[in-house]
C-alpha positions in Angstrom: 0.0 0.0 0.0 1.4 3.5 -0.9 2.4 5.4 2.5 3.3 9.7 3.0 4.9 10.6 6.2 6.7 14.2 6.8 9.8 14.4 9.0 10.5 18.0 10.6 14.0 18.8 12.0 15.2 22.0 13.9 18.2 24.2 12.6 20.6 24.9 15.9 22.9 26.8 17.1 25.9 25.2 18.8 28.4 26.6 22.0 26.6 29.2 23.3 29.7 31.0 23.9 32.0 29.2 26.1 30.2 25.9 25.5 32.4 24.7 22.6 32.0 21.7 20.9 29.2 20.9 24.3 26.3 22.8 24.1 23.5 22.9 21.2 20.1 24.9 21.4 17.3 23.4 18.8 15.6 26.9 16.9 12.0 27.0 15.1 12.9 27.0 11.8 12.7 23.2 10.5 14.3 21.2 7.5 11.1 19.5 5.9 11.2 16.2 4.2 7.6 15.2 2.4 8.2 11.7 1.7 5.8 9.4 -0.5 6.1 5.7 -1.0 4.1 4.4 -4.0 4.6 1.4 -5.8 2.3 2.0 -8.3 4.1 5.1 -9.6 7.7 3.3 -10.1 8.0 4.7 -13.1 9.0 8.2 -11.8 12.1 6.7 -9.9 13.3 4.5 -12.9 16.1 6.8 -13.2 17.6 6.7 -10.2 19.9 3.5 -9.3 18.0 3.7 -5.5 14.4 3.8 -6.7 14.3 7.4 -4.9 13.5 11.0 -6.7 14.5 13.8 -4.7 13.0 17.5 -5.9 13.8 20.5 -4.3 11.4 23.8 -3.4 12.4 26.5 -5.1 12.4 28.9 -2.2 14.7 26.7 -0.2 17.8 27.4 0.5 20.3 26.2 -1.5 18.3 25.2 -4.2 20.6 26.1 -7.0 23.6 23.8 -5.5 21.5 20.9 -3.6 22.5 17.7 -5.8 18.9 16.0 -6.1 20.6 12.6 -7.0 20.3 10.1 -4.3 24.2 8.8 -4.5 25.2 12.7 -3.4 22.3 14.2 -2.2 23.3 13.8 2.0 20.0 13.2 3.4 19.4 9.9 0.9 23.1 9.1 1.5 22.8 9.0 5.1 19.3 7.6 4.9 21.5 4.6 2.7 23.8 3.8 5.4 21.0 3.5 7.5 19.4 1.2 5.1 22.6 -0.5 4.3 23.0 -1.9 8.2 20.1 -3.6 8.1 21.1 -5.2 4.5 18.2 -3.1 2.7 20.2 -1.9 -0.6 18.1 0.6 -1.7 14.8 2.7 -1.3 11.3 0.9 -2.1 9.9 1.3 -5.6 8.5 4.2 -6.3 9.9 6.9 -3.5 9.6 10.2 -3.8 11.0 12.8 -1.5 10.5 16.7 -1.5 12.5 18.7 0.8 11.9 22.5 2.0 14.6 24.0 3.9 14.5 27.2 5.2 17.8 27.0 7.2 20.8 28.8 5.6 23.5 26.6 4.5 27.3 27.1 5.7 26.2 30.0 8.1 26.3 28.4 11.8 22.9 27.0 12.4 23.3 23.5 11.9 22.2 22.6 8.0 24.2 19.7 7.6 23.5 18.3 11.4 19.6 18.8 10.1 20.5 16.8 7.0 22.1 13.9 8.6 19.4 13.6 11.8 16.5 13.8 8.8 18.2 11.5 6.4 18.6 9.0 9.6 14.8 8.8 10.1 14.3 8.7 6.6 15.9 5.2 6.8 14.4 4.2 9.8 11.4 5.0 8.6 11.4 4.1 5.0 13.1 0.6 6.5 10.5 0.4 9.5 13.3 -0.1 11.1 11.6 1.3 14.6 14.6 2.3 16.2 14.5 5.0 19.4 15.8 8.1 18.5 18.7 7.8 20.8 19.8 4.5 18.6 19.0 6.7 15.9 21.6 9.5 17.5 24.4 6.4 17.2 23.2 7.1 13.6 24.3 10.6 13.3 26.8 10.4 14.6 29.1 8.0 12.5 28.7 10.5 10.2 28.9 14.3 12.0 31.4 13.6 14.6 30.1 17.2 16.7 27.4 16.2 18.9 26.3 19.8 20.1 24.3 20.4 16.6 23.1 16.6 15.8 22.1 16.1 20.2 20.0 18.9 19.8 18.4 18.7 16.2 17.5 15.1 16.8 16.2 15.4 20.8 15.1 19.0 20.6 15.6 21.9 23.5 19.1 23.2 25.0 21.4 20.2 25.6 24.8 19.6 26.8 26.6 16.4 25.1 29.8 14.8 24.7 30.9 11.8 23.2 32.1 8.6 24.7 36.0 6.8 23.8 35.3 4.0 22.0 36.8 0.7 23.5 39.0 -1.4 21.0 36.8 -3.8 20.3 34.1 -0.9 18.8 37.5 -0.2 17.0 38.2 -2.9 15.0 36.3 -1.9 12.2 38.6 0.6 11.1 36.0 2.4 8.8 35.0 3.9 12.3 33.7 7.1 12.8 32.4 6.7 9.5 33.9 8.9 7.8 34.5 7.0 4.9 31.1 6.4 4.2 30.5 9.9 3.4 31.2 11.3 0.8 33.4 8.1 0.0 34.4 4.9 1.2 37.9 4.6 1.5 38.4 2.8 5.1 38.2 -1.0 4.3 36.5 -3.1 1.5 33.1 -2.4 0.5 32.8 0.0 3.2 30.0 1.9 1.6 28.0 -1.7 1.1 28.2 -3.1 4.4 28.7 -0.1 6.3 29.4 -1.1 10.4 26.4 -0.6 12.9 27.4 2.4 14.9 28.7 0.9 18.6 25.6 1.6 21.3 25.3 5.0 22.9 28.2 6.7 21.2 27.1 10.1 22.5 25.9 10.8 26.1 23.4 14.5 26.8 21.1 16.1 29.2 18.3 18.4 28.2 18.5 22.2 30.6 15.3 23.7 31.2 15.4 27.2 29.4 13.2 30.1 30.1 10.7 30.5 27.6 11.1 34.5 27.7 14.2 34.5 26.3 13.9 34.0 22.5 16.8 33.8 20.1 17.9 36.4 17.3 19.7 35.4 14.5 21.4 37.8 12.5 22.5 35.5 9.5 25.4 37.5 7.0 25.2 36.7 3.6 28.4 34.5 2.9 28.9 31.4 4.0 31.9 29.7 6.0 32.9 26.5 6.2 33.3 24.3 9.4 36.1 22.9 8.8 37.8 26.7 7.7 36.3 28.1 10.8 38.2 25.0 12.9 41.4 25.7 11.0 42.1 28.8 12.5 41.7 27.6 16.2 45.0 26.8 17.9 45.8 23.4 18.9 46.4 23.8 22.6 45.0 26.3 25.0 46.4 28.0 28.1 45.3 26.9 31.8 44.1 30.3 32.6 41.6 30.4 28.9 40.4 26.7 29.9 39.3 27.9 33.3 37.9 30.7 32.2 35.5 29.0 29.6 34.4 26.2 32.0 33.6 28.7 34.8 31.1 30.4 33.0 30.2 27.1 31.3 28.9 26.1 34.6 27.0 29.0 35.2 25.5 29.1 32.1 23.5 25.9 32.0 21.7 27.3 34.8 21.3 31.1 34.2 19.0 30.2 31.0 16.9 28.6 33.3 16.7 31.5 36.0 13.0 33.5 36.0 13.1 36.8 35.7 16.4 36.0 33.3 19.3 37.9 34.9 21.4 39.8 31.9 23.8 40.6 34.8 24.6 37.0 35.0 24.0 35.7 31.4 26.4 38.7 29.1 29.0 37.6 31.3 28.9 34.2 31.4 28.4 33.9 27.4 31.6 35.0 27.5 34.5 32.6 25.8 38.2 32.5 25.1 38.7 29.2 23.1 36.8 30.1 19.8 35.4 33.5 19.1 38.4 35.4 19.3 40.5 33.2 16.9 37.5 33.1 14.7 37.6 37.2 14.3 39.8 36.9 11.2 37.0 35.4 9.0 34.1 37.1 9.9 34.3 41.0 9.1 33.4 43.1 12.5 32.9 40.1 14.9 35.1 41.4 17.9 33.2 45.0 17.3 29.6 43.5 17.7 30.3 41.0 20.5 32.2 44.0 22.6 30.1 46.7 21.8 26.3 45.4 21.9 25.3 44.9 25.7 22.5 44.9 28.0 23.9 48.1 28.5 24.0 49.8 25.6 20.1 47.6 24.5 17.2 46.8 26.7 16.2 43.5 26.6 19.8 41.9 25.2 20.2 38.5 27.4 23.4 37.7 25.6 25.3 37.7 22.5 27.6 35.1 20.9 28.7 33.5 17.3 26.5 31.0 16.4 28.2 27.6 15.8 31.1 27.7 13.4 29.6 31.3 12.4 28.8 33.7 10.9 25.6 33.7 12.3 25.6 36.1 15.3 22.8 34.8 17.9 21.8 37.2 20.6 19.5 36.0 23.1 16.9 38.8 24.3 13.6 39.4 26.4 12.3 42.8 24.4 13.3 44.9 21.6 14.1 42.5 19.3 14.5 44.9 16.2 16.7 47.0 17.5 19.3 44.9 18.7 19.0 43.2 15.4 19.6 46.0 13.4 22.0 47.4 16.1 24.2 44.3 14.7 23.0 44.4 10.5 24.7 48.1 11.0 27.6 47.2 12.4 27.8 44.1 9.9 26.7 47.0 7.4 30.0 48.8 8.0 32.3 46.2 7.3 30.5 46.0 4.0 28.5 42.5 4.9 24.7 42.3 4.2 22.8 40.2 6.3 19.1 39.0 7.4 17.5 38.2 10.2 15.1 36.0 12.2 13.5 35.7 15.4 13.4 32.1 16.8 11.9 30.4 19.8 13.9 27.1 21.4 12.3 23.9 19.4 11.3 21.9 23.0 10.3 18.6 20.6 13.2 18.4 17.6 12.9 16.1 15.2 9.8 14.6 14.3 7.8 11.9 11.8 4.4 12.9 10.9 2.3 9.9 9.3 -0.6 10.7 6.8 
């Protein structure tokens, strides 16, 4: 019988500020797969070597550079590998998947993390494969290694992750972390056809409450920067006194955002980091200006202010007066000749879900 089922995932913002590489907030803008499973209408996935046609809306982001073929495409690659574990080789006959995205790609709020957690329950649910989203985390994350964006896409809310050594046993396979699968498989023989099941409970989280008055502005420049460029420029060790300094206010934090009335005494100051933002200055036109110079202070309302993920997004959590801090920041972005837009999010409490029609 021909089945439809839509899977929704949350764009995020990762560290926080001095949370790098640990903490990952789930935003209301949502990656949308609408997936239909016909067997009646094969003929419109001849084509394609893994019975799936992929279109793309035309007001989505991306759309001009999205490959819609199923080998390259990442959410039907990752949704593969999950196939490919439990020996299903390729999509059913006749499956059709449309996706809308509305989240920017290659500008800090999580677009590939969104693509691998919806491509994951694509498998599982195009295999029936039932498995519990935290299996399905395992999922994820052979193939994006950073847990803050994929913990809190896939479970939804604020989180705080980290991921667990591996023992040498898990290690054997020496295709793992998965690497190879995506984009290639280069780590052992047929790698990419009999992919390794991820080892059980790779990465370990906890959901924080956050207060509901504080929403999230993203002020999203128009250029996008790589992870991996943004990582290049971060040194490889750290001094005792910048380590102490992030997990200080790392600890504070996690409970500030929970705190009502929200405190912007206690939350500027403890957004507040030394291991990535001020390395990251170089690529991002006016970074250090904006994150010293736009306070509760100087705008009432303004909770806190930090780059989001690898950047350039700048998120600024606020109560009030969401307009003019975020065109407090387009101005200052303005000056160092970088457009930008920008969007007013609340925290996405459920993160990914399947909707069957």
């Amino acid at each position: 019988m021909p089945r439809s089922f839509v899977i929704k995932v949350p764009a995020s913002s990762a560290n926080i500020g001095p949370g790098y590489d640990v903490l990952g907030v789930a935003l209301s803008l949502y990656l949308e797969l609408e997936v239909t499973i016909d067997p009646s209408n094969d003929n419109v996935t001849t084509s394609d070597p893994n019975n799936c046609r992929i279109t793309y809306s035309e007001d989505s982001e991306g759309y001009d550079s999205v490959p819609l073929a199923s080998d390259t495409n990442l959410i039907t690659r990752t949704a593969l590998y999950v196939l490919r574990c439990s020996n299903v080789r390729r999509f059913p006959s006749g499956t059709t998947v449309h996706i809308k995205n509305p989240i920017p790609l290659g500008r800090g709020l999580g677009s590939s993390g969104a693509a691998v957690v919806a491509g994951v329950m694509l498998g599982d649910e195009v295999g029936q494969l039932n498995l519990s989203k935290q299996r399905m985390l395992d999922f994820c994350l052979m193939i994006e290694r950073h847990p803050d964006n994929i913990t809190a896409a896939m479970m939804g809310s604020f989180c705080g992750s980290f991921l667990r050594d591996l023992t040498p046993q898990e290690l054997e396979r020496r295709e793992i972390p998965l690497a190879e699968v995506l984009p290639e498989p280069c780590g052992g023989e047929d790698t990419g056809l009999v992919p390794p099941l991820p080892p059980v409970d790779i990465g370990q989280h906890v959901k924080y409450n956050w207060n509901p008055k504080i929403k999230c502005i993203a002020i999203i420049p128009q250029f996008e920067l790589s992870t991996a460029d943004s990582r290049s420029v971060l040194p490889k060790a750290y001094t005792t006194q910048d380590l102490v300094f992030n997990l200080q206010r790392l600890a504070v934090l996690t409970n500030a955002l929970t705190l009502d009335p929200p405190d912007a005494k206690l939350i500027y100051p403890a957004m507040q980091d030394r291991v990535h933002q001020p390395y990251r200055k170089i690529l991002i036109p006016g970074l250090t200006d904006i994150l010293q110079s736009v306070t509760p202070a100087t705008h009432k309302g303004l909770m806190g202010i930090c780059l989001s993920g690898a950047g350039p997004t700048i998120l600024a959590l606020a109560t009030e007066n969401f307009d003019d801090i975020a065109q407090e920041i387009i101005n200052r972005f303005t000056k160092n000749n970088v457009e930008c837009q920008w969007k007013l999010l609340d925290v996405a409490q459920g993160g990914a879900t399947v909707e069957r029609l």
